[in-house]
Structure formats: structure tokens, C-alpha cells
N, C-alpha and C positions, 0 to 999 in steps of 0.2 A: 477533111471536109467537115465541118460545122452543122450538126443534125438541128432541123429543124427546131425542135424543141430549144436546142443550146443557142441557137440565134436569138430564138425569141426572144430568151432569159438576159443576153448579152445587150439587144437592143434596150430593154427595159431598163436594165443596168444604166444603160450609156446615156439613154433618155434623163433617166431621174441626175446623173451627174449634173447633168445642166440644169434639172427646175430650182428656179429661185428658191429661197430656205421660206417659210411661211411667216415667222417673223422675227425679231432679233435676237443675237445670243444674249440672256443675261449677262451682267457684270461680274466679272468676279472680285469676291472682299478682299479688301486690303492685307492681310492678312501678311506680315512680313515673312512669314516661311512658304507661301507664292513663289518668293525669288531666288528662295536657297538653295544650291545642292547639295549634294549628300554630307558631304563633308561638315557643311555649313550648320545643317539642322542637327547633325550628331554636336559639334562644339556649343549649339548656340543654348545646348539644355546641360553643358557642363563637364559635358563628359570629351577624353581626349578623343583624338583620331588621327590614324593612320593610310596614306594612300599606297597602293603596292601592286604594282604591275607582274602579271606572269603573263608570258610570249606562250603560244601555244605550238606545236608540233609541226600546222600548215601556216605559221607566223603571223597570227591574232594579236594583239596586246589587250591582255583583260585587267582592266583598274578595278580594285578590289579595296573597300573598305573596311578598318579592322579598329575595333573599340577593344585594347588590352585590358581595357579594366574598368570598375565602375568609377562612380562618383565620391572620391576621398577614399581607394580601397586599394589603392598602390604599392603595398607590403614588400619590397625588394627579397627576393626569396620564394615568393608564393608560386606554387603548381598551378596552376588554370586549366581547368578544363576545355578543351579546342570546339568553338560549335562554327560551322558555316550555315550560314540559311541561303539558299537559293533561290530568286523569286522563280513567280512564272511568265506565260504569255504574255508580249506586249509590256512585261514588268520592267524593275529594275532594284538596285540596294535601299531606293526609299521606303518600298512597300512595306519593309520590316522598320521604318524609323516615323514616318508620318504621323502618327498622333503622339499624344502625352507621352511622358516618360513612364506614367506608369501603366501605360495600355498600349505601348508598342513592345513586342517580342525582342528585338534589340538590344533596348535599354535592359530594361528586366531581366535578362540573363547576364550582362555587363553587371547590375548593382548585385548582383547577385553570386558576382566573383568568378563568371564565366571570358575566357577570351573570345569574342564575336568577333569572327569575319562575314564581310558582306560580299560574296560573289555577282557578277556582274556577267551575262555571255556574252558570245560577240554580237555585233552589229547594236546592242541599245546604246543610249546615251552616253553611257562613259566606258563604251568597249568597241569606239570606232576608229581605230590602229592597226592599222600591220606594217608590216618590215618592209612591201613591198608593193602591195596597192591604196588606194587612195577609196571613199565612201563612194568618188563619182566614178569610180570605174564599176561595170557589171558583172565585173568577175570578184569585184568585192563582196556580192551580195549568193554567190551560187553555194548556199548552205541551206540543213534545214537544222533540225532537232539529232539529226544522223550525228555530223557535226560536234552538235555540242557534248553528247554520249563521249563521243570517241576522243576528241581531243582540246574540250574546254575543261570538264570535268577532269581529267588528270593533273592537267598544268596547273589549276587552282588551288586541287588539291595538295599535289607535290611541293608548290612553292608553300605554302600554310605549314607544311611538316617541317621541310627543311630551313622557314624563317622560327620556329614554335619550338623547335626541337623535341617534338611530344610525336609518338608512335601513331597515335592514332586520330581521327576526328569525328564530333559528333555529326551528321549532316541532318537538316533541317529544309525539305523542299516544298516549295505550294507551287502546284499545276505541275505547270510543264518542269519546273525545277524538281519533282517527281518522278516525271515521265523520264526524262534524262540519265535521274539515277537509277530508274527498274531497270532501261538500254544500257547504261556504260557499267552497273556493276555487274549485270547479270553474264557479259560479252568479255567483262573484262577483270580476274578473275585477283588479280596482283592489286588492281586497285580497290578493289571491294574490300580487300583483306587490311585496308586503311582507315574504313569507316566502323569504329565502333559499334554506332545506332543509327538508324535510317528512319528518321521521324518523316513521316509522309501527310503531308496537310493538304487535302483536296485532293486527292491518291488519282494521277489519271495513266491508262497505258493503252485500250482500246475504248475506240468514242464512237461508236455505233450506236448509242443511242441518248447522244446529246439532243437536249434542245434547244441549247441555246444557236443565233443565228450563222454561227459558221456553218449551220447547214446547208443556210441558202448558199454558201461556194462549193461545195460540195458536188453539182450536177458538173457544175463545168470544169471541176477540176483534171474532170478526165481528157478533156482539150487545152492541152498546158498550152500549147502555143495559145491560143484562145486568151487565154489566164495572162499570159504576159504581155498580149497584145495590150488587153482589158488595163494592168495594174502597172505594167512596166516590167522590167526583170531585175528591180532595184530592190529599194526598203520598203515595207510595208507600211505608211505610214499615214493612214486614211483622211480625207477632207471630210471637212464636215457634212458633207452632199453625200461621201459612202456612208458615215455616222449615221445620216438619216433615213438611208436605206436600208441599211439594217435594221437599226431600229423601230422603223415600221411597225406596227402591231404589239410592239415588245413591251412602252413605258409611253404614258399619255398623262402622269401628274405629275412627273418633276423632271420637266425639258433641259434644265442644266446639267442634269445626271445622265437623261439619253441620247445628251448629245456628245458624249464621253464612249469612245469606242471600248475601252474596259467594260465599263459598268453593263455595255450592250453586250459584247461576248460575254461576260461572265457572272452578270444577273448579281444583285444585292437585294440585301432586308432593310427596309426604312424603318423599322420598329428596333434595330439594331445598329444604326449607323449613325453618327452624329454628325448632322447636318452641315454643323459650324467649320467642321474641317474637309467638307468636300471639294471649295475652293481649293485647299492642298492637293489633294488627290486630283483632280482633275489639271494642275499647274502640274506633276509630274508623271502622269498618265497622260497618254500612250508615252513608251520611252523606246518603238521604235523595234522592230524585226524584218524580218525578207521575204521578199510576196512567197520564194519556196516555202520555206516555212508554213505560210497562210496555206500554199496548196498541199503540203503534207498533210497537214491536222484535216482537210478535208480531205485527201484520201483516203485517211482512218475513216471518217464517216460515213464511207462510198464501202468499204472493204469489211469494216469491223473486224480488224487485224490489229494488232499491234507489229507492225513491220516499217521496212526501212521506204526509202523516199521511193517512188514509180517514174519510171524515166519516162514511161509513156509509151516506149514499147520495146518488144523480146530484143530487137536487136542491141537500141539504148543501155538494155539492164543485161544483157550477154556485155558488155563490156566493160560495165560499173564492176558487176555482180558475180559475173562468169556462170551468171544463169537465168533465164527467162524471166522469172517473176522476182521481184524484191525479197528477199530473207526476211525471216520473222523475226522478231522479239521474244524470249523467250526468260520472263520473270522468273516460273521456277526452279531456274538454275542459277539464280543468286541466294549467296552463301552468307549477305549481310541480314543481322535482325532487322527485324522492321515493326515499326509502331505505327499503324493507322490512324486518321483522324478523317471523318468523313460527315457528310452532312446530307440530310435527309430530305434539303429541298436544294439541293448543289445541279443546275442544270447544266455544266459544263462537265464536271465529276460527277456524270449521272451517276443513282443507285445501282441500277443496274451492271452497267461499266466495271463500276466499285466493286461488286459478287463477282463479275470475273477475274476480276484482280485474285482479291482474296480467297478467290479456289486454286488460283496457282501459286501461291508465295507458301515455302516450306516454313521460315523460320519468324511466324508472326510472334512478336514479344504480347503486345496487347492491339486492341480495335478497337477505338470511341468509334460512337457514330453518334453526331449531335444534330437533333432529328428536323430543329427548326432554322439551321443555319445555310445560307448558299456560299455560291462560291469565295467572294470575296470578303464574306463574315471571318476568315479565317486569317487576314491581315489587318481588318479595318474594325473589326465589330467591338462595341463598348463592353460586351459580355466578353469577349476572347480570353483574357485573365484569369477570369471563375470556370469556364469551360473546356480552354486548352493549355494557357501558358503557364500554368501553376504546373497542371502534368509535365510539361516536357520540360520546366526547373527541375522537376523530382526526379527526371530520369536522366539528365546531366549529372547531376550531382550525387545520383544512386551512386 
């Protein structure tokens, strides 16, 4: 039964789905990397590319982008250092390729003699396969971030070793491509022992005191049927009507940015962002996850835990769990280093959040904290280069 309060919220919801949009979306620039994928916008600045499928455990197929080398730096013989970067929420393999060559994280370790692979989880844009269901079935979509811990995170890794032939990988996550690795290494103790470095960009593991708007799902998340009734029990893949629901109160001077459900959840710097390429960004943003999902990251916000998915109730989770309440997440028992990078106005990777992070991880290598950067400065920002990705060259190639 639906408490009043949850109805109201629901009705409001369901109202604003229908009101007209107030007025039209801008254009977006012609801009030929608009139309590209991954693949497309890694070749079309020079550099090779390789597409590489790993099948996961519960039979995912995850397309994986892999740059072996930079631009004219092919030396037959040469060792390469292994980096994966993992995007985050709503991301995908673009987030690391979309701007320049010499301001995307991608390229830059590529000319720099690094082997870049581009992971991809399930359910976004180019990780919509399995062996045996289909996107329009609803049991294709019953995952959250659990999921991606337990058996995306291996498969990717393990194919990357076993195609690389190298011991070990660097990993490289922003958001939720963080959250993932603090859950799967810390739970999973064989594959941690595979990751040399754990570079952490936008470090998220509990979200209690997020600002950004997944909060407003957050009251009803505690009424999943509610949630499913509201979004469906598919992909989470918002119209522009939830876009403008969220965004509500959030951004009132540049409507082509708030009507980008990224940019809504994960708040940017326009003093740090160039403009000219947000037509890019916004052509491969959102790239697509599962209302679970959406409702996990709001039971973090309801809970301030870092634990596993809420079935909803004792019974549900007695037979997920073989115990009443969801299991916890437990960071400081991972055995990988870890290099923080964190940002001082990141309302998604609140600060706060962030300090509890870093009172539970035993084996911090270093901690930036870059004080005027948000969440998405950390894939998109023109300063990134000078502020993060010269460090995490130097600690590859340490």
C-alpha cells in the first residue's frame, strides 16, 4: 500500500510526464562525431581500434574497446602497460574518447605507449547481448551495480589478461566504474590480486549525502513495485519529460545541457567545459542502464550504506541473501592500492561520501582532491590534463 506522502510524489511525477515541454529543444551542431561510435571516433583521430567481446558468468556479452597503441608507436616487441578505464552511471567507452586527442584520458595514455582498453557494462549501448535473452525481455534488465561487481568486472578483466598476456591491469574508474571496483575487489579477493593500481576518479561507495537529483527517487524507492509500475522493469532510459523533472530547480541557463539527463544527475562547470563539444556529449549521453539500478543508487541514498540491492523485503532478501537485510559492502578489505581523485564541488561524489570512503580503504597510494572540479570535470573538463591525466600517465608508467 502506497503512503500517502509516496502517492503524492508519484502523482506529481506522472502529472509532469504529460506537461508539454515549455519550448523547443535546440539544434544540435553538425558536428560529424554526433554520428560516431566508439569505434568510429577512436579511428577517425588516427589511432587503431579493436572491438572484443567477453561473455560474462550469467551470459552478458560485453563489447570492449581496445586502442594497442598510440599514433605511429607500433614497435613490434614493445611491453605495454595494461590500463582499463571504466566509465560510470548512464556512461559508456565514449566518456574516455569525446574530446581532442589531447584532452581525452584515452588517447593520451595510448600516445603515450599505454595498451587502453575501453570497458563497457551490461545493458548500455554496446553491451546489449546475451546468449540467451533478448533487451525486450524483462528479465534482461533484473541487474543492478550487484551485478556488474560480481560478474562484469571479472569477465573483462580476465579476457584483457588472457588476450595481453600481461599479469596484471591498471584500472581506471569514474562513478560508478569506482563503485564496482571498491564491491568486486573488496568481495573478490583473486581478482583484486589482478589489478596493479586502482585509480578512482569521482570515488563513489555510499551516497547519503548526494545532492544531486537522484534524490528526488530516492522516497519511492522504498516502494519498488511503485518504481516499476512508475518506469517500467526495463532500461532506464529517460524522456525528455523525466529530464525535465529532474532538472527542475537544478540549471535555468543552458537548457541544451539540462535537458541531458547526465549532465542533470551529475552536475558540471561551465567555466571548465567547452561548449563546442557538448553536442558530442549530449549525442552519446545517456547510453542506457536498468530502472534497478536507478532504484539501487537510491537506496544508498535512503540507507547511507554501501550494500547490496533491497529486494524490498525480509522475505525477498532471505532468499537472495539467506538473510533479512541486504549485506554490506565492505571497502576496507580490499587489498588493491588505490589513488583517489576527487572534487571539491562533485555533488554526485559528495565530499562528504568521499571521507567516508577514505577512512575505510587501508592501502591509499595518493589522494588529489581538486577543490573546483564536479562530477563530470573528471571525463569532460579542458583543465583535466593539467589536473589529473598527466598524474595517472606518471603512475602507469611509474
Amino acid at each position: 500500500m502506497l503512503s500517502d506522502a509516496t502517492f503524492t510524489l508519484l502523482l506529481g511525477v506522472t502529472v509532469s510526464l504529460y506537461t508539454p515541454r515549455p519550448s523547443p529543444t535546440p539544434q544540435l551542431k553538425d558536428d560529424p562525431e554526433i554520428y560516431m561510435n566508439a569505434t568510429e571516433l577512436i579511428t577517425s583521430k588516427g589511432f587503431p581500434c579493436e572491438n572484443h567481446y567477453a561473455t560474462t558468468e550469467d551470459g552478458f556479452i560485453l563489447n570492449m574497446q581496445r586502442i594497442p597503441h598510440g599514433r605511429g608507436t607500433n614497435t613490434p616487441g614493445t611491453v605495454r602497460p595494461v590500463v582499463m578505464l571504466q566509465h560510470g552511471l548512464l556512461g559508456s567507452a565514449t566518456n574516455f574518447l569525446d574530446n581532442p586527442a589531447n584532452q581525452s584520458l584515452a588517447y593520451i595514455l595510448a600516445d603515450a605507449g599505454a595498451d587502453v582498453w575501453l570497458g563497457n557494462v551490461r545493458g548500455n549501448m554496446y553491451s546489449r547481448a546475451h546468449k540467451t535473452l533478448k533487451p525486450s525481455d524483462d528479465t534482461f534488465w533484473e541487474w543492478s551495480f550487484d551485478e556488474m561487481a560480481k560478474y562484469d568486472l571479472p569477465a573483462m578483466i580476465d579476457y584483457i589478461l588472457r588476450t595481453t598476456g600481461q599479469p596484471q591491469i591498471h584500472y581506471v574508474g569514474h562513478s560508478q566504474g569506482t563503485l564496482i571496483g571498491f564491491a568486486g575487489f573488496s568481495q573478490n579477493k583473486t581478482l583484486g590480486q589482478l589489478v596493479k593500481t586502482f585509480i578512482a576518479l569521482a570515488p563513489v561507495a555510499t551516497v547519503g549525502h548526494i545532492k544531486s537529483p537522484i534524490r528526488l527517487l530516492a522516497p519511492i524507492s522504498k516502494e519498488i513495485g511503485a518504481v516499476f509500475e512508475l518506469f517500467g522493469h526495463g532500461e532506464f532510459l529517460p524522456s525528455t519529460e523525466i529530464t525535465t523533472w529532474l532538472a527542475k530547480g537544478v540549471c535555468t541557463s543552458i537548457p541544451l545541457i539540462c535537458e541531458n539527463v547526465l549532465f542533470v544527475l551529475g552536475g558540471f562547470d561551465y567555466k571548465v567545459l567547452n561548449m563546442s563539444r557538448v553536442p558530442v556529449y549530449i549525442a552519446h549521453n545517456p547510453a542506457g542502464t536498468s530502472v534497478q539500478n536507478m532504484i539501487h543508487f537510491a537506496q544508498g541514498v535512503n540507507t547511507d550504506k554501501f550494500m547490496m540491492f533491497d529486494f524490498g523485503s525480509a522475505g525477498a532478501n532471505m532468499e537472495h541473501y539467506g538473510q533479512a537485510t541486504p549485506p554490506l559492502y565492505h571497502p576496507e578489505q580490499m587489498e588493491v592500492p588505490v589513488v583517489l581523485f576527487s572534487g571539491g564541488m562533485d555533488f554526485l561524489a559528495d565530499p562528504t561520501d568521499v571521507t567516508w570512503l577514505r577512512s575505510r580503504l587501508t592501502r591509499t597510494v595518493a589522494d588529489h582532491v581538486i577543490p573546483h572540479w564536479e562530477h563530470l570535470d573528471f571525463i569532460w573538463a579542458v583543465d583535466a590534463p593539467i589536473h589529473c591525466y598527466e598524474d595517472i600517465k606518471r603512475l602507469v608508467f611509474n
